[in-house]
Backbone as CSV, one residue per row, in Angstrom:
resi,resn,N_x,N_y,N_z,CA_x,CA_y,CA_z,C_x,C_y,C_z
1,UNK,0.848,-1.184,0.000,0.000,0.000,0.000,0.891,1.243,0.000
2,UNK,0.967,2.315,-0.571,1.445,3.317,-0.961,1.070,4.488,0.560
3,UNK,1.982,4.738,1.067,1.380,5.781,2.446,1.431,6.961,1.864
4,UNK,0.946,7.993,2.794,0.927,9.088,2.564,2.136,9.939,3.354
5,UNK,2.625,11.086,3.262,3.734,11.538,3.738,3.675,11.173,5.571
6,UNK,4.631,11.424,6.036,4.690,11.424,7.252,5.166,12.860,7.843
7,UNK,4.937,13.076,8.950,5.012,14.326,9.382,5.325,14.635,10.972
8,UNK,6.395,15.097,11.695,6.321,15.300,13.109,5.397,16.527,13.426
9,UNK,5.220,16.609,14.153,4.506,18.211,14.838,4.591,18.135,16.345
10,UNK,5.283,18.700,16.652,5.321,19.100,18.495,4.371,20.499,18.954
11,UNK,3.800,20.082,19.850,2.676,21.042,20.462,3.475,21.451,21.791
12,UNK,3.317,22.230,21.928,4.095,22.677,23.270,2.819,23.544,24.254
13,UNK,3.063,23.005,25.527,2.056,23.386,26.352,3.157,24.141,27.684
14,UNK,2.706,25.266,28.379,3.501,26.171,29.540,3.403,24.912,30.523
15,UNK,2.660,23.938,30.502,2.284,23.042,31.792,2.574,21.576,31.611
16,UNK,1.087,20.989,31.692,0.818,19.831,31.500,-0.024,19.808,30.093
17,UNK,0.338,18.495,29.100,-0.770,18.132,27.951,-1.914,17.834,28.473
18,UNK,-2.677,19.159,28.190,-4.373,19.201,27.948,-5.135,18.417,27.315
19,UNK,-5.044,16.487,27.318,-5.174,15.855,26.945,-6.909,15.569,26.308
20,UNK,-7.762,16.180,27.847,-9.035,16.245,27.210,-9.690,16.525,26.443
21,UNK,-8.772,18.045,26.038,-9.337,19.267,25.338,-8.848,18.628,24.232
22,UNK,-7.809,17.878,24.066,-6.592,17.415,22.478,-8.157,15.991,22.055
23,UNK,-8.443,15.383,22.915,-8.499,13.936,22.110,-10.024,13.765,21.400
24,UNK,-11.008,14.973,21.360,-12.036,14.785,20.946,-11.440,15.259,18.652
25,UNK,-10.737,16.110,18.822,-10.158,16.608,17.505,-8.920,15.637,16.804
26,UNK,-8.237,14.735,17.844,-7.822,13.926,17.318,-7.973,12.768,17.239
27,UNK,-9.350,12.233,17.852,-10.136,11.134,17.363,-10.887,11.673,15.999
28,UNK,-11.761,12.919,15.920,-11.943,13.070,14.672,-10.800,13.086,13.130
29,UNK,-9.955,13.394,13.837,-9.010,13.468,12.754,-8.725,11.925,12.402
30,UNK,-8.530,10.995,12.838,-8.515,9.462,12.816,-9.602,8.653,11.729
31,UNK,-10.845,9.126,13.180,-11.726,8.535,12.451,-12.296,8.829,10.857
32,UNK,-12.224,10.429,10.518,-12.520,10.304,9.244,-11.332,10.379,8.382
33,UNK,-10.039,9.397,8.977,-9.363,9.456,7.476,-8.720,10.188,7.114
34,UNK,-8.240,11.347,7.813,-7.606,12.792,7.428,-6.160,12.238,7.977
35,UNK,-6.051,11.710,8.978,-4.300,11.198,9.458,-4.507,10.510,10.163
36,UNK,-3.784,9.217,9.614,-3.314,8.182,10.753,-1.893,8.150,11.651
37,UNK,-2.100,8.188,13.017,-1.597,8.743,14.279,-0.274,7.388,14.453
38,UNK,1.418,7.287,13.609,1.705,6.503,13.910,2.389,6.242,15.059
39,UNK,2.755,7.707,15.604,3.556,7.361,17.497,3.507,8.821,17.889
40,UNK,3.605,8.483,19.725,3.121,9.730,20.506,4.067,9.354,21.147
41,UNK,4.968,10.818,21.812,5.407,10.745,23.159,5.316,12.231,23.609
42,UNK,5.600,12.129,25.099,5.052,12.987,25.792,6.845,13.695,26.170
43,UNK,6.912,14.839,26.032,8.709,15.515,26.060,8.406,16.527,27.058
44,UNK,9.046,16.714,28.341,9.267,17.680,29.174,10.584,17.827,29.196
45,UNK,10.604,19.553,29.125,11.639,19.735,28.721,11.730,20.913,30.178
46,UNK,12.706,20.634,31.193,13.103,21.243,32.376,13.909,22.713,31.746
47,UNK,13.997,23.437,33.477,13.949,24.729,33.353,15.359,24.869,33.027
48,UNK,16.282,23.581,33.700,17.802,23.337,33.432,18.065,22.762,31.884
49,UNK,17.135,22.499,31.308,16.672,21.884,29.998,17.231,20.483,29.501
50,UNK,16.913,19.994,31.105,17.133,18.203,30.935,15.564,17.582,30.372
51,UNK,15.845,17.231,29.883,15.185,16.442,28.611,14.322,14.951,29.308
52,UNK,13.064,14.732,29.317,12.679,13.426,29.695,11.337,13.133,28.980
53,UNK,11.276,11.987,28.595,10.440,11.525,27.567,9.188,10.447,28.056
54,UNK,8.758,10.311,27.340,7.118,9.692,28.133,6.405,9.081,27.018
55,UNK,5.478,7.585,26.721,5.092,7.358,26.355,3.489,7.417,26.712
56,UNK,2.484,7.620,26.072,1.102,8.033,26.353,0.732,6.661,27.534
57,UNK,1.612,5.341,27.191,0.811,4.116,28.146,1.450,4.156,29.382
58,UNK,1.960,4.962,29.716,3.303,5.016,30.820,2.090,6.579,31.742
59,UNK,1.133,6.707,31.565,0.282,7.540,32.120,-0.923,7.159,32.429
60,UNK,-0.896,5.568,32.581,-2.330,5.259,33.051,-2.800,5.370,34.262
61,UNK,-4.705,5.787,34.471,-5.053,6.241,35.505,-4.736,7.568,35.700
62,UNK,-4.343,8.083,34.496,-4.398,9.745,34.746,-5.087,10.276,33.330
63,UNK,-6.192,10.917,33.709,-7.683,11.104,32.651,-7.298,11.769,31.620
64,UNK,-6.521,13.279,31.704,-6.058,13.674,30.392,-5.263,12.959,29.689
65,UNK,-4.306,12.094,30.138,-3.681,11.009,28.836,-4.303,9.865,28.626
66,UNK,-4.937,9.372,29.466,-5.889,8.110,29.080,-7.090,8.439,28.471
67,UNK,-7.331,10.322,27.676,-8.205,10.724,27.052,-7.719,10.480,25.073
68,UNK,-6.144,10.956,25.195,-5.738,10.949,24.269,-5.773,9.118,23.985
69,UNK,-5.967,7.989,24.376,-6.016,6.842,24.290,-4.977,6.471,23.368
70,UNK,-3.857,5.932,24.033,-2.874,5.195,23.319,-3.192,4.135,22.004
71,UNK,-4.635,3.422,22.298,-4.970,2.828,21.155,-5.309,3.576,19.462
72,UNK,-4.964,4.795,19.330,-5.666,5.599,18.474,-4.047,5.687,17.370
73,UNK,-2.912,5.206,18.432,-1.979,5.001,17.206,-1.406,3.841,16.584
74,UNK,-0.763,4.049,15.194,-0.474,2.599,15.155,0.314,1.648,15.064
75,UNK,1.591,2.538,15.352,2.824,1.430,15.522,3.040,2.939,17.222
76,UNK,3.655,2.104,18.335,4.832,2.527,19.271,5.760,2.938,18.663
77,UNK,6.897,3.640,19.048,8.232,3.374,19.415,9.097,3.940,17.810
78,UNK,8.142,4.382,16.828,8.543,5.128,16.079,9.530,5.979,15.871
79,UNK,9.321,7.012,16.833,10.363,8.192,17.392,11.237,7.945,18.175
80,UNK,12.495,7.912,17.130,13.088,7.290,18.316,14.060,8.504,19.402
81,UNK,14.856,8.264,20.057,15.665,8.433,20.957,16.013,10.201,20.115
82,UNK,17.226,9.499,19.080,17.590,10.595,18.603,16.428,12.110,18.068
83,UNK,15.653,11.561,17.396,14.473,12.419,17.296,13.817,13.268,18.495
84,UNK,13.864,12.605,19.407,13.189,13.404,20.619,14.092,14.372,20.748
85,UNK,15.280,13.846,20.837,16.916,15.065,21.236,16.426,16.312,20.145
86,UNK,16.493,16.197,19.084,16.562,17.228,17.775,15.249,17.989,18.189
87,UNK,13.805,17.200,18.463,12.892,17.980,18.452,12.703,18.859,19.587
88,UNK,13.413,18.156,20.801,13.369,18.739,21.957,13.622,19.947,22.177
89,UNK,14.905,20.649,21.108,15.728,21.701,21.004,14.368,22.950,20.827
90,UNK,13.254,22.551,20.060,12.081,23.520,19.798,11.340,23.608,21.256
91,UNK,11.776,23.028,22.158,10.578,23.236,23.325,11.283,24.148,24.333
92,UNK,10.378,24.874,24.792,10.808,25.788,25.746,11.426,25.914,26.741
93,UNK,12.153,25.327,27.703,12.660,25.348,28.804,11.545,25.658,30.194
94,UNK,11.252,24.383,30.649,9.889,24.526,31.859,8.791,24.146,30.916
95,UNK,8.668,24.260,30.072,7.596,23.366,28.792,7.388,22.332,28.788
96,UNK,6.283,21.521,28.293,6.045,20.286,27.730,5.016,19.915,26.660
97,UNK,5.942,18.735,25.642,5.185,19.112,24.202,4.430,17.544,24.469
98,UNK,3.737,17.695,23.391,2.857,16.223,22.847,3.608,16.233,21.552
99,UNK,4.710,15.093,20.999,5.099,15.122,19.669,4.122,14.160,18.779
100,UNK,4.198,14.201,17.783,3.236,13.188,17.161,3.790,13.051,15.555
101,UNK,4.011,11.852,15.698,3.950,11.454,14.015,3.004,10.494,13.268
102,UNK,2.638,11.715,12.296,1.405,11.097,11.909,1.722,10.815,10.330
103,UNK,0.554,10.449,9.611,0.718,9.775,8.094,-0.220,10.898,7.776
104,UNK,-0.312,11.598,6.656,-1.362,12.102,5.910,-1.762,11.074,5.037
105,UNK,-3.084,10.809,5.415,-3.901,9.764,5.251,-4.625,9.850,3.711
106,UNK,-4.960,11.509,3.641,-5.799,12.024,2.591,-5.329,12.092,1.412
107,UNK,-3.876,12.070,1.500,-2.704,11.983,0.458,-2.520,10.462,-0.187
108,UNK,-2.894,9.496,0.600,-2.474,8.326,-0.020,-2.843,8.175,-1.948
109,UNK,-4.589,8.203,-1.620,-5.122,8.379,-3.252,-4.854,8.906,-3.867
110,UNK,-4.248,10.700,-3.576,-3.980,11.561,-4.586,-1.798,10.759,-4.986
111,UNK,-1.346,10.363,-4.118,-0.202,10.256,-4.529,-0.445,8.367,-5.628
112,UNK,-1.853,7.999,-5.119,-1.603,6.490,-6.597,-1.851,7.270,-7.335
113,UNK,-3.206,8.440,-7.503,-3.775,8.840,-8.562,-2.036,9.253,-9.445
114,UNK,-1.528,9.908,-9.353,-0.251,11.004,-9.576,0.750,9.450,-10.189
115,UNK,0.792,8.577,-9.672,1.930,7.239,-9.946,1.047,6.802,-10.652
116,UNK,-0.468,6.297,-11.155,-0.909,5.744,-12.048,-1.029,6.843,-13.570
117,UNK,-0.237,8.250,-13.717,-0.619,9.084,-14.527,0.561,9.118,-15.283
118,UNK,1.831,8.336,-13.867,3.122,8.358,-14.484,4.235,9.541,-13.983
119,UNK,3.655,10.001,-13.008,4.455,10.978,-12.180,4.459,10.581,-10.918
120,UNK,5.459,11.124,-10.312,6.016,11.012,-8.764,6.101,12.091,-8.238
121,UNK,5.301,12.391,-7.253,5.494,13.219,-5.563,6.672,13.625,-5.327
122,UNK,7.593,14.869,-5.602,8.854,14.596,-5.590,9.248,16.051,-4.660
123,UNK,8.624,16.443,-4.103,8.648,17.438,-2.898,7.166,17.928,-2.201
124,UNK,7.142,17.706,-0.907,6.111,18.524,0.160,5.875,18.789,1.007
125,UNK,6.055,20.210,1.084,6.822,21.100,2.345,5.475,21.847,2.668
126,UNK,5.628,21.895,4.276,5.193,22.050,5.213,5.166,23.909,5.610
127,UNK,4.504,24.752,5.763,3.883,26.158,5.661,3.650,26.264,7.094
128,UNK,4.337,26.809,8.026,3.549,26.856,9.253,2.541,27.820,9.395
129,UNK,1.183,27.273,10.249,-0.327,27.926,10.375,0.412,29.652,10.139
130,UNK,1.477,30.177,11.083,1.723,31.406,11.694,2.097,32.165,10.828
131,UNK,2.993,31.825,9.705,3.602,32.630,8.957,2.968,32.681,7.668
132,UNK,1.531,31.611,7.446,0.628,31.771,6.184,0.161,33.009,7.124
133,UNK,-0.228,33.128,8.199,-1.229,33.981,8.809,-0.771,35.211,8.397
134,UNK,1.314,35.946,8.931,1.851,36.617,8.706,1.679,37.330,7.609
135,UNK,1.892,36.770,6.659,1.906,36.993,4.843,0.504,37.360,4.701
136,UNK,-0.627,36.839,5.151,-1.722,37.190,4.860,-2.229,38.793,5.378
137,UNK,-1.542,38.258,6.689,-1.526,39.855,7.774,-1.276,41.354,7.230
138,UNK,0.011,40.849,6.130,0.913,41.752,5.114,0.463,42.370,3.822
139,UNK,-0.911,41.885,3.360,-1.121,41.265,2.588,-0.433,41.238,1.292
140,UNK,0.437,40.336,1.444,1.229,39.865,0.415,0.801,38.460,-0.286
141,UNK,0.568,38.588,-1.748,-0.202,37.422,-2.141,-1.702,37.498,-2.176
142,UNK,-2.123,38.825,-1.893,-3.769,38.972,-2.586,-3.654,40.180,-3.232
């Protein structure tokens, strides 16, 4: 089966992951097909900026991560070691992120459609929400 790109994204929270508020939008995102969720870990990143890592099943019996339900991804252990180090460098000091790598799910069809036409997917880069916002802010590009 042909996947769709893969993608990290770290969320960074001043506290604790707001797990309740996260898992009703990322069960929808699941369930209809928009991205499949292949590994989660949980990164606190200290004020000395020692680094410690967390898997979502390593929080059971505590409601905001047993909201995000570990069953919603689909391989563990994805991310590994080194990855947490690199991504960690984006989190704040006294912060803690939810990282997540997911599949764009919605992409799978359009990338056979594109290989059954005889072309290949051969770059797709990532726009952060803030700086489309920026440019728009500017308005540069309307």
């Amino acid at each position: 089966m042909a996947r769709g790109p893969l993608e990290f994204v770290v969320v960074e929270f001043p506290d604790r992951v707001p797990g309740r508020e996260l898992a009703p939008e990322l069960h929808r995102l699941v369930d209809q097909e928009i991205v499949r969720i292949i590994d989660t870990v949980v990164v606190t990143r200290a004020a000395d900026g020692t680094v410690t890592t967390h898997e979502l099943g390593e929080y059971e019996g505590d409601p905001d991560f047993e909201a995000l339900d570990p069953d919603i991804q689909a391989v563990d252990g994805l991310i590994s070691e080194q990855d947490v180090r690199d991504l960690a460098e984006a989190i704040t000091p006294g912060a803690t992120a939810l990282v997540l790598l997911f599949e764009h799910v919605w992409l799978r069809s359009m990338r056979a459609t594109v290989a059954a036409a005889g072309g290949e997917v051969v770059l797709a880069e990532r726009i952060p929400g803030p700086v489309v916002d920026a440019i728009e802010a500017a308005g540069v590009g309307g």
